[in-house]
Structure formats: structure tokens, C-alpha cells
N, C-alpha and C positions, 0 to 999 in steps of 0.2 A: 691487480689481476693479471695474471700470466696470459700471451697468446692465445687465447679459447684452441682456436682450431689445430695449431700444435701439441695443447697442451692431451685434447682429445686422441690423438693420432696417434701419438707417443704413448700414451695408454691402453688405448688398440693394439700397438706393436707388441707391446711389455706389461706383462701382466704382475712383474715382480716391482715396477715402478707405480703401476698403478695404486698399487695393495700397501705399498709402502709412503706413499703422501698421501693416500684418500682413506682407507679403509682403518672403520674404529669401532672394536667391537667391546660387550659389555663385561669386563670381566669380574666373575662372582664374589671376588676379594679386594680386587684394585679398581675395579667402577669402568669407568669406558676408559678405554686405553686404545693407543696403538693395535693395528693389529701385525705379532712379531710373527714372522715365519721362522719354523726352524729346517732344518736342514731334511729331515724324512718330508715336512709339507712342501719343499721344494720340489723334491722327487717322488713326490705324489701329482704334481701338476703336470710332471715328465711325462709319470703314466697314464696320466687322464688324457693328454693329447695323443699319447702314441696306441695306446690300446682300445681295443673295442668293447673286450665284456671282462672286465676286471673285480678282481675282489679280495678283500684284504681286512684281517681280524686288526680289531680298533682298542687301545689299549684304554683303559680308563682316565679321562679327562684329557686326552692327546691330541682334542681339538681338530678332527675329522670332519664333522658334521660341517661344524663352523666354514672350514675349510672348504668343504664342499659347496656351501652357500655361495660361497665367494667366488668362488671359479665361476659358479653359474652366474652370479650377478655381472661377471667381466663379460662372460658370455652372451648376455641380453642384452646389455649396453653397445659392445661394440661390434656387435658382429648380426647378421641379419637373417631372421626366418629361424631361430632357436626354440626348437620347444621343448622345454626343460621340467621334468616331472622329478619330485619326491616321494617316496612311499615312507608314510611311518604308522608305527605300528597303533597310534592313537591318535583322534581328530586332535588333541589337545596337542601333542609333540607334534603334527604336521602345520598349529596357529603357532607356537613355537618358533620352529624354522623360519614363517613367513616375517614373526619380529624378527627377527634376525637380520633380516633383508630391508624391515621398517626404517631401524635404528642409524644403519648405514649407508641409508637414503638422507636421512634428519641429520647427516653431519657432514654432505656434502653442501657447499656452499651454491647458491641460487644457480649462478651459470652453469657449474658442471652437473647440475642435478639433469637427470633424464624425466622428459616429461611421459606421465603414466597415463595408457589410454585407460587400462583398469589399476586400481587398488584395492584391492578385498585380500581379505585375510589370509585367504588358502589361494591365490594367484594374482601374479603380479604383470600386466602385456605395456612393452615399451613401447613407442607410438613409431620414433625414430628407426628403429632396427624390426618393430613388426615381428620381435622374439618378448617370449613368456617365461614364468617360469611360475609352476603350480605345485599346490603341498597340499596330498591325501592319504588316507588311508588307503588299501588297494582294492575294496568294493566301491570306492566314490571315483577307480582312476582310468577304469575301463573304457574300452573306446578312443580314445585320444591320438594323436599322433604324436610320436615324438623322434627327436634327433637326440634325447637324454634322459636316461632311464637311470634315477639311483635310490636304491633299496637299504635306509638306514635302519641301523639293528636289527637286521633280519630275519637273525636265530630267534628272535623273542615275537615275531608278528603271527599268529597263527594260519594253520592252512595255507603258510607261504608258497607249499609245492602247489600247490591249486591256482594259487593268483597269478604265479607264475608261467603257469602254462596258457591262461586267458592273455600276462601280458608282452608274452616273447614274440606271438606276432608281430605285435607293434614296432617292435624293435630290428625284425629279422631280415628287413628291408633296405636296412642302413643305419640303424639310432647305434648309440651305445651304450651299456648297460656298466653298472659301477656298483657293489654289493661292499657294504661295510659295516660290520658286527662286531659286537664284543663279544665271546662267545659263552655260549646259552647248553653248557653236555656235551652228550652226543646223541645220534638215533633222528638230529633234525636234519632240515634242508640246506640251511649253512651247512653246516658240518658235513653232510654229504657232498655238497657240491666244490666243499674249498679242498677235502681229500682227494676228491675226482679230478680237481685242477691240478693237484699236484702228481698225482698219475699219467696227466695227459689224456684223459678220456672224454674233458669236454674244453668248450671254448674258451676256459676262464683263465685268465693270466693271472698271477696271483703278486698283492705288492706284502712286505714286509716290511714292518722297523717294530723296532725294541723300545721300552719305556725310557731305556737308558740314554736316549737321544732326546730326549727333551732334558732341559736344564733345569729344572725345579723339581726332578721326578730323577735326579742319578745319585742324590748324600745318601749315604746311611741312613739318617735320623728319618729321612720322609719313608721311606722304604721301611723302616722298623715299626711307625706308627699306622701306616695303613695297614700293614700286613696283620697288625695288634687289631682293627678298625674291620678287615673283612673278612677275616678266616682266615683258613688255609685254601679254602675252596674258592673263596672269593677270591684272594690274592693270584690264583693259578689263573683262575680264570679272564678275570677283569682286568689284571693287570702282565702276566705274564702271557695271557692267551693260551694256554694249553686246553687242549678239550677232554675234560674232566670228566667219569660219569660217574651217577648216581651212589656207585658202592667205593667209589677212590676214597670218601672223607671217612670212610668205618675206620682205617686199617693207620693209624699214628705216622704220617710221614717224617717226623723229626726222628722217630728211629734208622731209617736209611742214611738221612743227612750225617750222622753221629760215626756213620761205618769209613773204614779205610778205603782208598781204589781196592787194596787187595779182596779185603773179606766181599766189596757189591762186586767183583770180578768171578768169583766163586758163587755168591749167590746166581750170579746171571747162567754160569756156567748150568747149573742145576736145574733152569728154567725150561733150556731148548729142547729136550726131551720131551716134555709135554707139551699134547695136545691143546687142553683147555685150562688157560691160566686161571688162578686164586686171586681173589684179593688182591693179598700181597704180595704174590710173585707180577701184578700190576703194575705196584709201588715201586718195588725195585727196575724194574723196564723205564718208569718214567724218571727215577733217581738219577740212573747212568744216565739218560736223555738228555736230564736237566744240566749234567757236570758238563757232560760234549758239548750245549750251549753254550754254556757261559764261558766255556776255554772260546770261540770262535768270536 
């Protein structure tokens, strides 16, 4: 057994040492494993210390959620007076998260386990640090105080502009608020508030990354069988995060893909004149979109 009291401090310090000798989470192919950081969860912990109300669309399987358990659990272990809340959109995915937190308690070893003043399902209080950390839906999460507000899947919780406005007090005092969704259309409260960040019209700093930064998610071959697996609507959205609506999947986007820069250059041309876009003069706006992406 290593030094206790260094070995503690030193994980206090360094959240990236901690996560890397302690943290084992369950993964749905490989079983408990290591838990790997990759490079956008690095500079997702960037932003989680430096920002206050952040929010950032979650690409399918990119290991967000996970990630955000984690931080919180560094957070109630070594740091004092944390009260950390989850919002999810079902009681069932808010007992979810708290395994999450279960499993990676049961693989720390006796000494460096933290002793728990509560254990229940939907909240976890460490006795040592006198921080929390609780998983609800957002009529069970009213009232509360918190230093950590984070809102998973957003776009998909209903009446979220409602909960929200019950739970921005809590927060407006000093907490900080963290919004992370795979995106769910348009016309929702995600979707308006991650547009509105990006205008600068409200407090939300906005984080990005690309599926192409995880390494199991950049071959061809994986890319060709999910896109085969969730549409095209699903692929835009779940995994490229574009915010899609309801009449984008009418109109065959494989025919834009098929055009030269020249001819979607002409098309576009043809577009600015009008007022109120078609269908597919939609398709085409988001074609050119998609190519300026991927060149960047």
C-alpha cells in the first residue's frame, strides 16, 4: 500500500493521475476496464474548471455522461462542501448515473475508499469532505442548493424551459451549470440556448469536439455501419450533431453529396434571393456546411 496520505493529496492535486490509477468504469463490450481519457475529455475538464454555465452537444457514445460522473466524484472526494446535482430526463437514467458512481466505489481498494455518510441510489454525501452528489429528475430536484448544476440530454427532458427557470436561482448565486445533449431538432430549449451561446446573447460558453477524436469512432468501416444502423437523420444528428428538423429527412441528401463544389456553388447562388427557404434549398445550405466542416 502506497503512502495513504500522499497518495490522497496527490489525487486532490491531479485529477488526471487520479482517473488514471483509480477509475474503472463498465464498458458495454470490454466489461470493466480502465477508465481511458481521450483528448476532447481532457479539455472538457479544462472547461468544467474554468467556466461557469457551459454547454456542449454530446456525440453518440463519446463518453460525456461517464465523464461527468467522474469529475463530480473527484469533486466530493477531495474537495469540501460540494453539492453536485444531475438532472436526467428519467428516474431510471438518473439510478443509472448513481451506478456509475456505485461500481467505482467497489473497485477502489478499503483504504482509499471514501466513507459514505449516505448511500442511496439517487444521492451519494461523503462524510470526509461533507460534499454530495445527487441524480434526479427535475420535479424531484427543486429546492436544493448547489455549487453544480448538470443537465444530461437536455434536448430530450420535457418542459426543460420550465425547470429551468425554477432551477437557475439555485445556481445564480455562484453554482455552475454544465448542459450536455445529443441533439433532439430544433424549436427546443437546447437548441435555442446553444444558438443563443453562440450569438453571445446569453451566459453559455459553448465546448466542441468531433466524433473524429475518439479512436474507435474515426475508420471508415465504423462510420459506414452506423450511418447504415441510424439513418441519415440519426447519423446528423447523434453523431455529427447538426440540428436537423423535422422536414430535412423528406428531401434525399445523397443527392447534394453526389454535386461538384461547382454546380452546390450555383445552387447556393440561387438560394440568397429568397426570403423563405424550401426543403431543399435547406439541403443545400447544409451540404456546403457540412464540406466547410470537414475541410477545417
Amino acid at each position: 500500500m502506497p503512502n495513504a496520505l500522499q497518495e490522497l493529496l496527490r489525487c486532490q492535486e491531479d485529477f488526471f493521475y487520479f482517473v488514471d490509477k483509480y477509475i474503472k468504469i463498465n464498458h458495454p463490450a470490454r466489461g470493466v476496464i480502465p477508465f481511458q481519457l481521450y483528448d476532447y475529455q481532457k479539455r472538457l475538464f479544462k472547461f468544467y474548471q474554468e467556466e461557469r454555465y457551459g454547454i456542449s452537444i454530446k456525440f453518440r457514445q463519446g463518453g460525456f455522461t461517464t465523464f461527468s460522473v467522474v469529475y463530480a466524484l473527484w469533486l466530493a472526494m477531495f474537495h469540501d462542501n460540494q453539492k453536485i446535482l444531475f438532472l436526467s430526463k428519467t428516474d431510471r437514467e438518473a439510478v443509472h448515473m448513481g451506478n456509475i458512481v456505485d461500481l467505482m466505489l467497489k473497485m477502489f481498494e478499503p483504504w482509499f475508499s471514501p466513507k459514505l455518510e449516505k448511500n442511496q441510489e439517487h444521492i451519494k454525501v461523503f462524510s470526509l469532505t461533507n460534499s454530495s452528489i445527487a441524480f434526479f429528475t427535475p420535479d424531484a430536484a427543486r429546492g436544493r442548493s448547489l455549487t453544480h448544476l448538470f443537465i444530461d440530454e437536455a434536448a430530450f427532458i420535457p418542459h426543460i424551459e420550465k425547470h429551468w427557470k425554477a432551477l437557475y436561482p439555485i445556481v445564480a448565486s455562484g453554482g455552475k451549470v454544465f448542459v450536455n445533449s445529443t441533439v433532439n431538432g430544433v424549436g427546443n430549449w437546447f437548441e435555442q440556448t446553444y444558438h443563443s451561446a453562440e450569438k453571445g446573447e446569453n451566459n453559455f460558453k459553448i465546448f466542441k469536439s468531433n466524433y473524429k477524436e475518439h479512436p474507435d469512432y474515426s475508420n471508415p468501416e465504423w462510420v459506414k455501419k452506423t450511418r447504415e444502423a441510424l439513418g441519415e437523420k440519426g447519423w446528423l444528428q447523434e453523431v455529427e450533431g447538426c440540428f436537423v428538423g423535422s422536414l430535412a429527412i423528406d428531401y434525399p441528401l445523397d443527392v447534394f453529396k453526389n454535386l461538384s463544389n461547382n454546380e452546390l456553388v450555383r445552387k447556393l447562388w440561387a438560394i440568397f434571393p429568397e426570403k423563405k427557404l424550401k426543403v431543399e434549398q435547406h439541403q443545400v445550405l447544409y451540404e456546403a456546411s457540412r464540406r466547410l466542416y470537414n475541410q477545417n
